[in-house]
C-alpha positions in Angstrom: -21.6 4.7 -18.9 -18.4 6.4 -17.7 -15.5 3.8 -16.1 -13.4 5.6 -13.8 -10.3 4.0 -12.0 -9.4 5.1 -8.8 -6.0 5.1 -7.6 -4.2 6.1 -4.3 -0.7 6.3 -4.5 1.3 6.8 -1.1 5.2 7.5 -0.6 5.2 5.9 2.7 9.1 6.4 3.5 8.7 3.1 5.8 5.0 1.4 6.8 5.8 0.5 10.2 3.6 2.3 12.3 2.0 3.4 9.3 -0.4 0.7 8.5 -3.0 0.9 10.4 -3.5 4.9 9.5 -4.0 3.2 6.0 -6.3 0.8 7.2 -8.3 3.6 9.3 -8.8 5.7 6.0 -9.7 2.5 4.0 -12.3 1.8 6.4 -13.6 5.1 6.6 -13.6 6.2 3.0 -17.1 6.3 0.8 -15.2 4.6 -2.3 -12.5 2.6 -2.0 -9.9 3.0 -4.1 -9.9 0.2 -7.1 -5.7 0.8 -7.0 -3.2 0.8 -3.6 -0.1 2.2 -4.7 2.4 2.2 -2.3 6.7 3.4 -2.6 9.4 3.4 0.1 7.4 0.6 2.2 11.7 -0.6 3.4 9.9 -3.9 3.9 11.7 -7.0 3.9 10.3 -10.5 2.5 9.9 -11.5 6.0 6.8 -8.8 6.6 3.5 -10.0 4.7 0.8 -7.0 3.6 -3.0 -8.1 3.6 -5.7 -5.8 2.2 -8.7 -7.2 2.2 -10.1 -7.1 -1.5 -6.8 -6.4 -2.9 -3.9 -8.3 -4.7 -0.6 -7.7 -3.7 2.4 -7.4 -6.1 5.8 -6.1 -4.8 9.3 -5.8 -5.3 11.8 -5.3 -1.8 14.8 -3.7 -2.0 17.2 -6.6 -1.2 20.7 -4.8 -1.9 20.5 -1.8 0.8 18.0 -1.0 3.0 14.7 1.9 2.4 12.9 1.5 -0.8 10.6 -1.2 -1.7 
């Protein structure tokens, strides 16, 4: 038997507003993907991510703003 790992990687250049168009897709995709990647979120420790089924690890940008 054949283990595949899928993995969907987004440059989001700033998830506000953006969220729930990754929810939507998650919702409405066949197979979920078994890895969320996301870049440039520019959120700040006070903004908390839940995706059901997933485990969040992150690093914020703390010295400028953007990244993340």
């Amino acid at each position: 038997m054949e283990d595949n790992l899928l993995i969907l990687q987004w440059n989001c250049q700033s998830q506000r507003g953006k969220l729930d168009e990754l929810k939507a897709y998650l919702a409405e995709t066949t197979e979920l993907p078994d890895l969320l990647v996301l870049q440039e979120t520019w959120l700040t420790d006070k903004v908390r991510l839940n995706f059901p089924g997933y485990n969040i690890a992150r690093l914020d940008r703390v010295s400028t703003p953007g990244g993340g």
